[in-house]
N, C-alpha and C positions, 0 to 999 in steps of 0.2 A: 450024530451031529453033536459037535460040543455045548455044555451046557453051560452058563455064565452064572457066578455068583451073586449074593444080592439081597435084600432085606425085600420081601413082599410090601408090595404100598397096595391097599385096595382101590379097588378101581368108584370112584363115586358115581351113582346113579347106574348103581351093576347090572341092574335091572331092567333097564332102557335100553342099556349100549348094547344088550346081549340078544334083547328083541329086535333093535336094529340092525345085528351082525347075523341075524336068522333069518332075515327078508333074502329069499331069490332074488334074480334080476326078473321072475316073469311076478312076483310080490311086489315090486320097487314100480313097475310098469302097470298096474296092476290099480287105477286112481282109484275104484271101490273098494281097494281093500278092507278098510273097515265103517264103510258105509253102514251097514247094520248093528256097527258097536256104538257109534257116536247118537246119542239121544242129546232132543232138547234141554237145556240147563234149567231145572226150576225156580221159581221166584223166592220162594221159600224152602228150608231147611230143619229136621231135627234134630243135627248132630254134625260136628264138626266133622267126622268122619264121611259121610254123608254130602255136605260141601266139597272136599277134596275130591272124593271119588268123583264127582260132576264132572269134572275137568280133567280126568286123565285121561280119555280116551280123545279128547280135542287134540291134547298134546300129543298126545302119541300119533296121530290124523297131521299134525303140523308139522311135526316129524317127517313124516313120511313123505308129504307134500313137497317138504324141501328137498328132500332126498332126491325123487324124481323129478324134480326142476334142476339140480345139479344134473344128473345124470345125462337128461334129456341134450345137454351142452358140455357134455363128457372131452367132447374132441380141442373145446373152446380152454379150457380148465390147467392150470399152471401145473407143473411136475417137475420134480427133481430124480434123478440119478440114484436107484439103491448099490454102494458099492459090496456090501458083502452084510448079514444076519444070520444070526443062530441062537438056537432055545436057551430062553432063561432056564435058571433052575426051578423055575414055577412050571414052569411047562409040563401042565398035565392032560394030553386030550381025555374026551372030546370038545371040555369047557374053555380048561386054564390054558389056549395055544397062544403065548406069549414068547415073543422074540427080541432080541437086541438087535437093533438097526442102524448100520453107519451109512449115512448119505456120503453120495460128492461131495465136495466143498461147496456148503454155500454161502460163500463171503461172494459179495455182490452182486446175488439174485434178486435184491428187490430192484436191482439198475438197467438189469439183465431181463426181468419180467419172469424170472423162476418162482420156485416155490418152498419156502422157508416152512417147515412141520410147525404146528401150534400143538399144545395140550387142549385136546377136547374134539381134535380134526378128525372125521372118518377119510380115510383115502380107500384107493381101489387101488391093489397091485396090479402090475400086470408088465408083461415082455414088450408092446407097442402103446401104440398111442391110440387106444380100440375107437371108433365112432358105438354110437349106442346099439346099431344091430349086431358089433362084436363081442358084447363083453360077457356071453356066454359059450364063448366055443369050445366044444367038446375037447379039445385037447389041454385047457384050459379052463375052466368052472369060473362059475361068478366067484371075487374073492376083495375080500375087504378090510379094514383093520383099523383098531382105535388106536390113538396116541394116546397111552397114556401120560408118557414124561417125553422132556428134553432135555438131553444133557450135552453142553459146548457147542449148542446149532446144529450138531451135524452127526447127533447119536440120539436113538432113539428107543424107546421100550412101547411095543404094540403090544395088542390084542387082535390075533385075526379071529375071521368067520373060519377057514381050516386051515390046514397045512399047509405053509409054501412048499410046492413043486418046482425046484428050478433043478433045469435039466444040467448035467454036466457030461459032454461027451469027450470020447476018448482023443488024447491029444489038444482038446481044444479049452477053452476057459468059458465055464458058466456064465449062460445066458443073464443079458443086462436086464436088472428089474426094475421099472419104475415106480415111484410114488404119487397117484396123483391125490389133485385136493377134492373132496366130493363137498362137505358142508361140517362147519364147527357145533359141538352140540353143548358146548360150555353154557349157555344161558338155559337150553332146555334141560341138561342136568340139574339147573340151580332151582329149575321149577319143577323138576319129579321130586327133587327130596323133600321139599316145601309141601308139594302135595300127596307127598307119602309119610309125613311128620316126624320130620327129620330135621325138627327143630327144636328148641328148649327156651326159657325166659320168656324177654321181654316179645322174642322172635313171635315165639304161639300164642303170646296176647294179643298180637295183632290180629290176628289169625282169628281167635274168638272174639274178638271186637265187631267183626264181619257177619257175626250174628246176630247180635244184639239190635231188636228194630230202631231204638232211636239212637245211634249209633250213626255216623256220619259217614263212615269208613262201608258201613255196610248201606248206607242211602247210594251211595256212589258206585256203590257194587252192583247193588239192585238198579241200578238206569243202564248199567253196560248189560248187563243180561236180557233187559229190557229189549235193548238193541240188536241184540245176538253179536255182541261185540266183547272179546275178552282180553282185547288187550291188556285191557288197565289192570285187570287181575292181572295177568302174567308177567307187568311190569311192577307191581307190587309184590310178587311173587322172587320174582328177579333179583330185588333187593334187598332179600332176605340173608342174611349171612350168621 
C-alpha cells in the first residue's frame, strides 16, 4: 500500500489513547474493568507525585465509562463516508498504524445530520452501520482509531487499534468504509498530561498550591474529595494549558 509523506506530529496523551485503542469490545462492555484499580482518593498527601497518581485511574474508569455509553448507542451515533486511506510513512506496526484518511465530502453535514472528524475523536471503522452485538464479528475484528489531525474537513491522519482490512475483489471496487463518532477525548487528554506533569511554571504552581494546608485552592480540593466528587479537580485540571 502506498506510503504518504510528512513530518511526524506526536500524538498528545500517547498514553491514554493507546490504552484506549487496546480495550476489546468484550473490555469496552466489560463495566468492572478496572473496578479493583480505582481506590478511595485520600484526604491527605505527601507528594505531588502522589496527588496525581490518585486520580489517574478515575480518569482512565471515566474514560472507559464514556466509551461504553457511546458504544452502548453505536447504531444511534453520526458517520460519514471513508472514500479511500493509506499508510503514512510512520506507519510502523504493531504500535505506529497510522493512516491518511479522505472522507466524502462534508460540506453540509451539520444540515444533513452527518459527521464532521474533530481532533481528539475516537471513531470505530467499519463496512455497516454495526448495532452493539455486531461490532465484533469474526470477519471483521473490534477496530477503532484516533484522529489525530484535520486537514480541509475532509482528510484526515489516524491512529488505529490494527490494520484496516478492506476487501477488494476482482472486477469489483472496494468495499465502503465508514467513519463513526464514538466519544472526543481532547479534555481527558488535557487532564492525563496535568496528571502526568506535563506541565511547567506558573502551570505546576498551581498544582502545588493544592498541597499546601492553608492554601484555599487545596481547602476546595479537600471538600470535593470529601464528597467523592472530582470534578472540580478535572475542571481545574482542564484549564491547564
Amino acid at each position: 500500500m502506498e506510503k504518504t509523506a510528512g513530518k511526524k506530529k506526536e500524538v498528545p496523551g500517547r498514553r491514554l489513547v493507546d490504552l484506549v485503542l487496546s480495550w476489546s469490545i468484550k473490555d469496552v462492555r466489560n463495566e468492572d474493568l478496572y473496578k479493583n484499580q480505582v481506590r478511595q482518593i485520600p484526604l491527605k498527601f505527601s507528594t505531588t507525585t502522589e496527588y496525581m497518581n490518585s486520580f489517574t485511574y478515575p480518569l482512565i474508569e471515566e474514560t472507559h465509562a464514556d466509551l461504553l455509553s457511546s458504544i452502548s448507542t453505536l447504531h444511534l451515533a453520526p458517520s460519514c463516508e471513508i472514500l479511500s486511506f493509506k499508510q503514512t510513512k510512520d506507519f510502523k506496526p504493531p504500535k505506529d498504524i497510522f493512516y491518511l484518511v479522505t472522507l466524502k465530502s462534508v460540506s453540509g453535514l451539520q444540515k444533513n445530520g452527518g459527521y464532521e472528524p474533530m481532533i481528539g475523536d475516537i471513531i470505530a471503522l467499519t463496512n455497516v452501520r454495526p448495532k452493539f452485538k455486531d461490532l465484533d464479528r469474526p470477519n471483521r475484528p473490534f477496530l477503532v482509531a484516533f484522529v489525530q489531525r484535520v486537514k480541509d474537513d475532509n482528510i484526515l491522519t489516524i491512529l488505529a487499534s490494527k490494520p484496516i482490512l478492506a476487501e477488494e475483489r476482482e472486477n469489483k471496487k472496494r468495499e465502503t468504509l465508514y467513519a463513526i463518532c464514538l466519544i472526543n477525548m481532547t479534555t481527558n487528554i488535557r487532564i492525563w498530561r496535568a496528571l502526568n506533569s506535563q506541565l511547567e511554571g506558573k502551570n505546576l504552581d498551581i498544582i502545588g498550591k493544592v498541597l499546601q494546608p492553608n492554601s484555599a485552592v487545596a481547602k476546595i480540593c479537600t471538600s470535593c474529595i470529601s464528597e467523592n466528587n472530582c470534578n472540580s479537580f478535572f475542571t481545574m485540571l482542564n484549564s491547564l494549558k
